[in-house]
C-alpha positions in Angstrom: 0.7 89.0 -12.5 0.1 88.3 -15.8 3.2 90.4 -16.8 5.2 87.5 -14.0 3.5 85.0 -15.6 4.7 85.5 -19.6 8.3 85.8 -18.3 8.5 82.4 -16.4 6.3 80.5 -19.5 8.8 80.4 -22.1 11.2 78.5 -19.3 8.6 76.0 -18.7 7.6 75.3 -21.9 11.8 74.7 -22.3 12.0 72.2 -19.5 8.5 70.4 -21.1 11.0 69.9 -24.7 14.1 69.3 -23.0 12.0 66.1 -20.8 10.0 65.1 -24.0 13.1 64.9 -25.9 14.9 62.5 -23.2 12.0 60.6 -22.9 12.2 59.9 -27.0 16.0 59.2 -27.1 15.6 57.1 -23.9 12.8 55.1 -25.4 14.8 54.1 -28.4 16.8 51.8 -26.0 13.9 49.8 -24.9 13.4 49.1 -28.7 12.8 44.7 -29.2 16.0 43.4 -30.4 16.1 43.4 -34.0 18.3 43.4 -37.3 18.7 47.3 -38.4 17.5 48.6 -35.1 19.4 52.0 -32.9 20.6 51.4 -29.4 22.9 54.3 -30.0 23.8 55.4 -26.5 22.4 53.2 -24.8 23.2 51.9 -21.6 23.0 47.8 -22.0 25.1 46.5 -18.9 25.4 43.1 -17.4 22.4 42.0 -19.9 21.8 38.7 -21.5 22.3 39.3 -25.2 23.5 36.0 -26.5 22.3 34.3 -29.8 20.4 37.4 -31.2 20.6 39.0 -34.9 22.0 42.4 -34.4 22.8 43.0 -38.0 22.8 47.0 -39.5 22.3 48.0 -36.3 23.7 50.8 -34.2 25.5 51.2 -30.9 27.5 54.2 -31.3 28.2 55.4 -27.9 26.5 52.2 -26.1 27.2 51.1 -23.0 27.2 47.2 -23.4 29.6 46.2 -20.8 30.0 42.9 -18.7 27.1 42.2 -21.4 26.8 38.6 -23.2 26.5 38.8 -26.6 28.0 35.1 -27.4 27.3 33.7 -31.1 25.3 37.7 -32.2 24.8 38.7 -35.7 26.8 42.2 -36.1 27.6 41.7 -39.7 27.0 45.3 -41.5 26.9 47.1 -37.1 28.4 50.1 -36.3 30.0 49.9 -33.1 31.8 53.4 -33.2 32.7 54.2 -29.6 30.8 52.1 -27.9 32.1 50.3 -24.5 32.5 46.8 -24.5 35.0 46.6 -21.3 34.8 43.0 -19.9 31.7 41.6 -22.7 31.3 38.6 -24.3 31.2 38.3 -28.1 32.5 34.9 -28.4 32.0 33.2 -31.4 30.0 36.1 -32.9 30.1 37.4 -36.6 31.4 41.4 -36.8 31.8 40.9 -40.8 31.6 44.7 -42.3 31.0 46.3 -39.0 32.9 49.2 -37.8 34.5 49.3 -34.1 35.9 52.7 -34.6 37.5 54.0 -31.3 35.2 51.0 -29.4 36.8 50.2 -26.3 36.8 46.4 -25.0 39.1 45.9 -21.9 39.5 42.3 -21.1 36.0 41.3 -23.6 36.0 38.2 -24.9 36.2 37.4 -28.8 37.2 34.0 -28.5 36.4 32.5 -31.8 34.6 35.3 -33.7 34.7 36.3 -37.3 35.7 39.6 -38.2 36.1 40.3 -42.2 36.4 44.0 -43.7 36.0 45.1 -39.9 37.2 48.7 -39.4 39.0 48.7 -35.9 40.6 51.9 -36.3 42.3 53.3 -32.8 40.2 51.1 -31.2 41.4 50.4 -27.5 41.3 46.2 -26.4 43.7 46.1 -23.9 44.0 42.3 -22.8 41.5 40.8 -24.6 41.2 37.7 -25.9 40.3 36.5 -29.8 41.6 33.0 -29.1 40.5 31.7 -32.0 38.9 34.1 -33.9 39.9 35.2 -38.0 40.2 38.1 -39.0 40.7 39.1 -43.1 41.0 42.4 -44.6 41.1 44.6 -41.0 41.9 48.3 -40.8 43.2 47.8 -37.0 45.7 50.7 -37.3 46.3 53.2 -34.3 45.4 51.0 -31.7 45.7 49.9 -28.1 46.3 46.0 -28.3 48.3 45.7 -25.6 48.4 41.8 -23.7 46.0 41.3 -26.1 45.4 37.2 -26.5 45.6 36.2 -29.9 46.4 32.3 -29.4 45.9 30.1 -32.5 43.9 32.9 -34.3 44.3 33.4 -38.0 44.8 37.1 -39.3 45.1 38.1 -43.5 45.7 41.0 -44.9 45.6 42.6 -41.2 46.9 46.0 -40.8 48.5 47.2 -37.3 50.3 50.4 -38.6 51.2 51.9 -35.9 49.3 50.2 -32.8 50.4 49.3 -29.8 51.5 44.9 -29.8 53.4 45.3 -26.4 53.3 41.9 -25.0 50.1 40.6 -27.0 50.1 36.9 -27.9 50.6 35.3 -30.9 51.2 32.0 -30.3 50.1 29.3 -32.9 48.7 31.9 -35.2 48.6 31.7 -38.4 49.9 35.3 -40.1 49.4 36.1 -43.9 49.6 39.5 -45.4 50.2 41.4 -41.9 51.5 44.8 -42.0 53.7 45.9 -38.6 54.8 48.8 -40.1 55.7 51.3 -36.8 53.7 48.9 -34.4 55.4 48.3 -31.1 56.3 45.0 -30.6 57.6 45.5 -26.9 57.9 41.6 -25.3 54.8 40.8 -28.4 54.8 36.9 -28.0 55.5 35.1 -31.6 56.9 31.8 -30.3 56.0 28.9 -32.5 54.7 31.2 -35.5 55.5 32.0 -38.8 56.4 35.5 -39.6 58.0 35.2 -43.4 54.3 35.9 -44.6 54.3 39.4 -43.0 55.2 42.6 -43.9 56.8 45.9 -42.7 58.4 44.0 -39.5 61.6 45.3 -38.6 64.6 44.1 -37.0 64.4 46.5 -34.2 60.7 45.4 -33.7 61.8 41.8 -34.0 65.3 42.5 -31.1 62.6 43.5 -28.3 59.7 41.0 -29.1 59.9 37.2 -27.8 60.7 33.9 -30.1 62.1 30.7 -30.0 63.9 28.4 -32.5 60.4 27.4 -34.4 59.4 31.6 -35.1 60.2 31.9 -38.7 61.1 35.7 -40.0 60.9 37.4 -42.9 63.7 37.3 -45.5 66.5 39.6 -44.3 65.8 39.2 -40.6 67.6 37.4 -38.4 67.1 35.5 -35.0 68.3 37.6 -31.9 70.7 35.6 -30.3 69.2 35.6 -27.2 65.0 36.3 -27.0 63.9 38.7 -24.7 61.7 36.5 -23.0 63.9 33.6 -22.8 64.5 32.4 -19.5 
């Protein structure tokens, strides 16, 4: 017996770590919202969030989505991978916080502030930062596709090779935005001033949509007929 009982022991004493373990990482989330804390991995869905100081803190890997997290503090927050499908960040403060391969289908950014934000390969299909300024973004790589960016302003904004397929940019003001290699399939720029940007091309600007007020960069030229002209 006691032979029986020495070889099932060390198995326990595994399952005892393995639950302790879970129980520690698990308890992390239940953590009272504060600047600098770790929700890393968390699961935060359909939660009330709004008008809280989230600054230096962590949710790499969190699950925050359908969450409202309206006028938040994530100045200096990593948000590297986390899930922000369908959230709401609007008029919130993401200066110097990193949303590395974060994914926010159809979340709402309307009028947030996002300043040395790195958004690299980040994924926001049809989301909207109506409103919202952006200065000095890494947003290279990524999925921006229908993504709303009416009457936004965006400087020194880099979109190197991310996906602008019918995003719109409608009464935004551009200044120092690189499009070098973006797609700019059907990309709305009607009323808006390109000459400020850079790296557009004429093949970029022969399938995107305009109208006699878009204003190009030297050395491009008007289509003569918009692709989204009626």
């Amino acid at each position: 017996m006691n032979k029986k009982y020495f070889s099932i022991w060390p198995i326990s004493l595994v399952c005892v770590i393995t639950v302790t373990l879970m129980n520690i990482v698990e308890a992390g989330c239940y953590d009272k919202k504060s600047p600098g804390m770790d929700w890393s991995g968390c699961k935060k869905t359909n939660k009330l969030l709004d008008d809280e100081n989230f600054s230096g803190s962590k949710f790499d890997n969190a699950n925050l989505m359908m969450s409202n997290l309206d006028n938040s503090n994530f100045t200096n927050a990593s948000l590297v991978k986390a899930n922000l499908t369908r959230a709401s960040f609007n008029q919130s403060n993401f200066s110097q916080a990193d949303l590395t391969k974060s994914v926010g289908y159809r979340a709402s950014f309307n009028g947030a502030i996002f300043s040395k934000t790195r958004m690299i390969m980040s994924e926001f299909s049809r989301a909207s930062f109506e409103g919202a300024e952006f200065s000095n973004i890494d947003w290279s790589r990524a999925e921006l596709g229908r993504v709303n960016f009416l009457n936004a302003r965006l400087t020194d904004v880099n979109f190197e090779y991310s996906n602008l397929s019918r995003a719109i940019f409608n009464g935004a003001k551009l200044a120092g935005v690189n499009f070098s290699s973006a797609y700019t399939y059907r990309t709305h720029f009607e009323n808006v001033d390109l000459s400020m940007t850079s790296q557009l091309s004429q093949a970029q600007i022969n399938i995107a949509c305009g109208n006699e007020k878009t204003q190009l960069p030297q050395g491009l030229v008007k289509p003569a007929n918009w692709v989204c002209l009626e």
